[in-house]
C-alpha positions as CSV (number, residue, x, y, z in Angstrom):
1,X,-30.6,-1.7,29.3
2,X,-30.4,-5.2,30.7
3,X,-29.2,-8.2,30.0
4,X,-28.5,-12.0,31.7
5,X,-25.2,-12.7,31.2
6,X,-22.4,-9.7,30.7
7,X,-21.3,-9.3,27.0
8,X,-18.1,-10.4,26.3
9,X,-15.4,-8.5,24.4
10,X,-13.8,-9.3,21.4
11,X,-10.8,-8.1,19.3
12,X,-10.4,-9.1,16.1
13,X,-7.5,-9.3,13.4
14,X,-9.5,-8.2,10.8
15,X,-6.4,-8.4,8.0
16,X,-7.9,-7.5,4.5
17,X,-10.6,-6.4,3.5
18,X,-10.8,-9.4,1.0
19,X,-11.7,-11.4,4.0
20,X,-15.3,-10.1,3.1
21,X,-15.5,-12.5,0.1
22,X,-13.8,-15.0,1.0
23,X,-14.5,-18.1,3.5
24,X,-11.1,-18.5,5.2
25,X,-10.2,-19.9,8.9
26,X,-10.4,-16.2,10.0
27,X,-13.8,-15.9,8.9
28,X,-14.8,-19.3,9.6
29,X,-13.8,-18.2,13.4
30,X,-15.0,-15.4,13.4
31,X,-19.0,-16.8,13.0
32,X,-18.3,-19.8,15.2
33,X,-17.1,-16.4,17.4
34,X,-20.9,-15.2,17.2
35,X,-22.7,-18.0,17.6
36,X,-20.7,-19.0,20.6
37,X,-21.4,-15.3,22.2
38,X,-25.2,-15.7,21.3
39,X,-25.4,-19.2,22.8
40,X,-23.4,-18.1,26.1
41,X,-24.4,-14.6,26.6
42,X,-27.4,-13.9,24.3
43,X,-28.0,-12.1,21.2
44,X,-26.3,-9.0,22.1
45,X,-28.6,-5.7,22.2
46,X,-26.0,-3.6,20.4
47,X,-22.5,-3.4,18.8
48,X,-19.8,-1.2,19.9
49,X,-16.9,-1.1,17.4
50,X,-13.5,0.3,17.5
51,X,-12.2,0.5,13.9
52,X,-8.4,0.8,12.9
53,X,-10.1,2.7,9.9
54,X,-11.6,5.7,12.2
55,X,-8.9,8.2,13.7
56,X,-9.6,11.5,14.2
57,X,-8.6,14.8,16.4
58,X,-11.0,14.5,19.0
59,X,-13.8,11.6,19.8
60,X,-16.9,11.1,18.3
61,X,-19.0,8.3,18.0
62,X,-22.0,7.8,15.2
63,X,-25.1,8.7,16.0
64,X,-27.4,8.5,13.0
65,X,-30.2,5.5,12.4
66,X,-29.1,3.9,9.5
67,X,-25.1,4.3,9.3
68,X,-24.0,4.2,5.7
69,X,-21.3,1.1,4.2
70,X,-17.8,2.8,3.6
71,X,-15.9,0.7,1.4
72,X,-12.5,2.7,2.6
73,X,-10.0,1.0,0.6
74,X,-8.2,1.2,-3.1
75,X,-9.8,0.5,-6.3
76,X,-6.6,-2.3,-7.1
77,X,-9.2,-4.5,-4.9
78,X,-11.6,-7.2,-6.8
79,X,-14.9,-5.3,-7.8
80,X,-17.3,-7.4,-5.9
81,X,-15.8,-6.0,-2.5
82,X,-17.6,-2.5,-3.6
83,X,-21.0,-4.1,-3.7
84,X,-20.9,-5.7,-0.2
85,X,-23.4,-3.6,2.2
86,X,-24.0,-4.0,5.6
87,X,-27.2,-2.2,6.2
88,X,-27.0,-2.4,10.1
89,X,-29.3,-0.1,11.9
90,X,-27.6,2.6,14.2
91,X,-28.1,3.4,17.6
92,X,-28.9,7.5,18.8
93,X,-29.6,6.2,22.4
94,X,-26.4,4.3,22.7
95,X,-24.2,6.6,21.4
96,X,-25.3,9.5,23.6
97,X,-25.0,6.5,26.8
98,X,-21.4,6.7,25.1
99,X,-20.8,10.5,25.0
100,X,-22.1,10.3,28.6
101,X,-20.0,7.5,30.4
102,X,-16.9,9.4,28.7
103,X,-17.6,12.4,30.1
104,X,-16.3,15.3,30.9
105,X,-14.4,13.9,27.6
106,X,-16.0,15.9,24.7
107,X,-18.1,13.6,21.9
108,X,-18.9,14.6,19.4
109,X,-22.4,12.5,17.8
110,X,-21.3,11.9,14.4
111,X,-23.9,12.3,11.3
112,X,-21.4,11.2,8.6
113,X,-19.2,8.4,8.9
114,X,-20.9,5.2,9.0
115,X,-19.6,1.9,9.6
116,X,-16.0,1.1,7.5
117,X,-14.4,-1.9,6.5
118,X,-13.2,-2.4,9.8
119,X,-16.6,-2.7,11.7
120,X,-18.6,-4.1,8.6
121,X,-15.8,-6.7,6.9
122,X,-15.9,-8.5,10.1
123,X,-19.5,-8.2,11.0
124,X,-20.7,-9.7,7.9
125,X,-19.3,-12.9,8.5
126,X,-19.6,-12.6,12.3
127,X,-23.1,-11.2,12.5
128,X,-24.4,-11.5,8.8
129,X,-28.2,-10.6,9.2
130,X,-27.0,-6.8,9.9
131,X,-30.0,-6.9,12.1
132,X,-27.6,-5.8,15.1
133,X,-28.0,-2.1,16.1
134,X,-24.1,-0.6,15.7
135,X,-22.0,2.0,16.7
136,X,-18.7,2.9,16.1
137,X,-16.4,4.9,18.3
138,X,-13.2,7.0,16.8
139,X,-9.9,6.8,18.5
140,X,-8.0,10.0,19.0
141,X,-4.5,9.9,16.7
142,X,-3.1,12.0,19.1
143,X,-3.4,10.5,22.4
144,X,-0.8,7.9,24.1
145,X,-2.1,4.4,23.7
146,X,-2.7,4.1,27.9
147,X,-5.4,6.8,27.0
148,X,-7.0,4.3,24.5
149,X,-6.8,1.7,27.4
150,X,-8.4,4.1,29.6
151,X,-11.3,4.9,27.6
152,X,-12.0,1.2,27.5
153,X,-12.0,1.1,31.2
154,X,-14.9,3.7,31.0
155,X,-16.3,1.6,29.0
156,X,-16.6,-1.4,30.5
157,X,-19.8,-1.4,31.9
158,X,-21.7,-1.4,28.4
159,X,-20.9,-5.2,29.0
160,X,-23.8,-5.5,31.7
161,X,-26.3,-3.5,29.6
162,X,-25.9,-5.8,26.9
163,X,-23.0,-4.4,24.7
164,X,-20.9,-6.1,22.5
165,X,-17.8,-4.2,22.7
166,X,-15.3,-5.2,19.8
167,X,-12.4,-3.9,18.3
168,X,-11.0,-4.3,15.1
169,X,-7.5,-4.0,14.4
170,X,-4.1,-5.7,13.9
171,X,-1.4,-6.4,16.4
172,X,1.1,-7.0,13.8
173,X,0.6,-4.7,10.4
174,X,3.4,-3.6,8.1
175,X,2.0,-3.4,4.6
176,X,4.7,-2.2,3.3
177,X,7.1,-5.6,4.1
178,X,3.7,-7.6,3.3
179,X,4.6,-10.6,0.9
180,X,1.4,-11.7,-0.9
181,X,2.3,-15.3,-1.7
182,X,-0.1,-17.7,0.7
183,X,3.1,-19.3,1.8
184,X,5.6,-16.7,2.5
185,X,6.9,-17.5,6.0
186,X,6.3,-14.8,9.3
187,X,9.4,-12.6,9.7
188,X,11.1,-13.4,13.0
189,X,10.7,-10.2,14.2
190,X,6.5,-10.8,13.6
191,X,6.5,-13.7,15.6
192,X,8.7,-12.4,18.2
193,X,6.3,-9.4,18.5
194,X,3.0,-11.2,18.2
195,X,4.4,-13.3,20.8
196,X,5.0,-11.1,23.0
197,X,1.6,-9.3,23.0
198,X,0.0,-12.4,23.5
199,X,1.8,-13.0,26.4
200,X,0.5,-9.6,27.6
201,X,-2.9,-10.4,26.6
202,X,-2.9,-13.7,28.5
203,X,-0.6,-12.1,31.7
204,X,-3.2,-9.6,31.6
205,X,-0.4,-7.2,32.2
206,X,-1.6,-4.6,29.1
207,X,1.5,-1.9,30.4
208,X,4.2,-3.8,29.0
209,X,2.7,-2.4,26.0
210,X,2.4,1.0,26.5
211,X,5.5,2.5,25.3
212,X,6.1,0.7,22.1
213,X,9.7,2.6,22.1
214,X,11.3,0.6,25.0
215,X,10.2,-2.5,23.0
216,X,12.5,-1.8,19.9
217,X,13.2,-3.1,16.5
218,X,10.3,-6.0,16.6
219,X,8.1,-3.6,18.1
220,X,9.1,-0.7,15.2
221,X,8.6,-2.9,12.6
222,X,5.2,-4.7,13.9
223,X,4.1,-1.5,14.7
224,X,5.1,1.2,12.2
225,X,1.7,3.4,12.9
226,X,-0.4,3.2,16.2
227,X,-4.4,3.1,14.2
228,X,-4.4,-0.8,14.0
229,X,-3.0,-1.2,17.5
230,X,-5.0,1.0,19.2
231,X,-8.2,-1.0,19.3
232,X,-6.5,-3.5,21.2
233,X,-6.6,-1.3,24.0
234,X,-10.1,-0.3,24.3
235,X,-10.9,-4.1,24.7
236,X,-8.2,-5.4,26.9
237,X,-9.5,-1.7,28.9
238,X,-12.9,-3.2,29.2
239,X,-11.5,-6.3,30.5
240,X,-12.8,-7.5,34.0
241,X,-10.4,-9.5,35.8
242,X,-12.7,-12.5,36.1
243,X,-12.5,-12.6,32.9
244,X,-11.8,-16.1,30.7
245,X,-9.6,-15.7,27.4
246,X,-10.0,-17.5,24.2
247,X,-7.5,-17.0,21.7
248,X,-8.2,-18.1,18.1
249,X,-7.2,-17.9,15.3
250,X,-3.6,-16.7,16.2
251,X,-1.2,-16.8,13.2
252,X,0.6,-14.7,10.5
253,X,-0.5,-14.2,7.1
254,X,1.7,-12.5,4.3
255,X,5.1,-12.3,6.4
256,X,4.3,-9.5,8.6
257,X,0.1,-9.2,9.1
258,X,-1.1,-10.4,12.3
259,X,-4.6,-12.3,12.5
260,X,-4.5,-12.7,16.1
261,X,-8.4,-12.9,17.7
262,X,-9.7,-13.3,21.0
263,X,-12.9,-13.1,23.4
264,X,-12.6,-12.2,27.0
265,X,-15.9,-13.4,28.5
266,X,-17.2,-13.8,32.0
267,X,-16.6,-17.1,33.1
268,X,-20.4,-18.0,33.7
269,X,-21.8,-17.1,30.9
């Protein structure tokens, strides 16, 4: 593969999974995202995607042609949510270019998974024809999150074979302190930690971040499990130090859910 311009690589806050129906300044972003990726760096060749929703013991990475829709959340959500499909083509040949750049890691080519909410929520309003070859990569639950950084770094030169490497995730995401009321104000501790990591993100200094224990409270409470953090890492690991960041939309949603978003993209495309 070949492309003009190096892909760029984007991390998204990908918050509900209501997002789907709804047409919101995340989702409004996230297509004016797209378009300006297609207009700088062309219509990328494939998709990449690291999902919150995808943890397993070991790495694998689908493989089939046409991966299936998951729709991996509770029935308590609205009905129409269950009837969204993003019928997205797969890519064999990219996933095997995977299980090959991260080896002597093992791979495993997945038949089974598909794409979840994670890859497809925000890829319907990012990339809405589903006419985008995609892939999605698991993340090992039981590896350190400086491994997840340094599987990104293997990743990284997908970019000039016209990849779209994105991951989809959360850098702040306690459900279980969530307030659902539009206006409920950002704990302090929420802000504190979202500040923080983009600070890191924009410092470019990713390591501050790597032991989420010497961060404390704001960083045990932002943080409570690792899966929506870790795709963080496998973007800001595919991260080329010429790099230019854009960071939007960055706020807080329902007291303690993080919709921070960003592109890192080469500065001539």
């Amino acid at each position: 593969m070949s492309s003009p311009h190096r892909m760029p690589v984007v991390f998204f806050g990908h918050g509900s999974p209501t997002n789907a129906l709804e047409n919101n300044v995340s989702t409004k972003t996230w297509a004016k995202i797209a378009r300006n990726i297609v207009k700088t760096a062309g219509r990328p060749k494939a998709i990449l995607c690291i999902s919150a929703h995808w943890c397993t013991r070991g790495t694998a990475v689908t493989a089939m042609q046409k991966p299936r829709t998951i729709h991996d959340f509770g029935r308590g959500l609205p009905g129409p949510l269950f009837d969204l499909q993003y019928p997205a083509p797969g890519a064999p040949e990219l996933a095997k270019r995977v299980q090959d750049l991260l080896s002597p890691l093992p791979v495993t080519l997945d038949h089974n998974w598909g794409l979840d909410h994670g890859t497809w929520a925000v890829l319907l309003k990012a990339f809405p024809q589903a006419d985008i070859p995609v892939i999605q990569l698991s993340m090992d639950a039981r590896k350190p999150i400086e491994w997840h950084y340094q599987l990104g770094q293997r990743l990284r030169q997908l970019r000039d074979e016209g990849v779209l490497i994105i991951g989809s995730g959360n850098v702040v995401h306690n459900l279980g302190r969530m307030d659902w009321s539009p206006a409920a104000k950002p704990y302090d501790w929420a802000i504190r930690f979202n500040d923080l990591v983009r600070d890191c993100i924009t410092d470019n200094t990713p390591e501050r971040l790597f032991d989420l224990d010497l961060l404390g409270q704001d960083a045990s409470l932002s943080v409570p499990d690792l899966d929506h953090f870790w795709p963080l890492f496998y973007v800001l690991g595919a991260r080329d130090g010429t790099d230019k960041l854009t960071l939007d939309p960055d706020f807080i949603q329902y007291k303690s859910l993080s919709m921070m978003s960003f592109v890192l993209q080469h500065p001539k495309a």
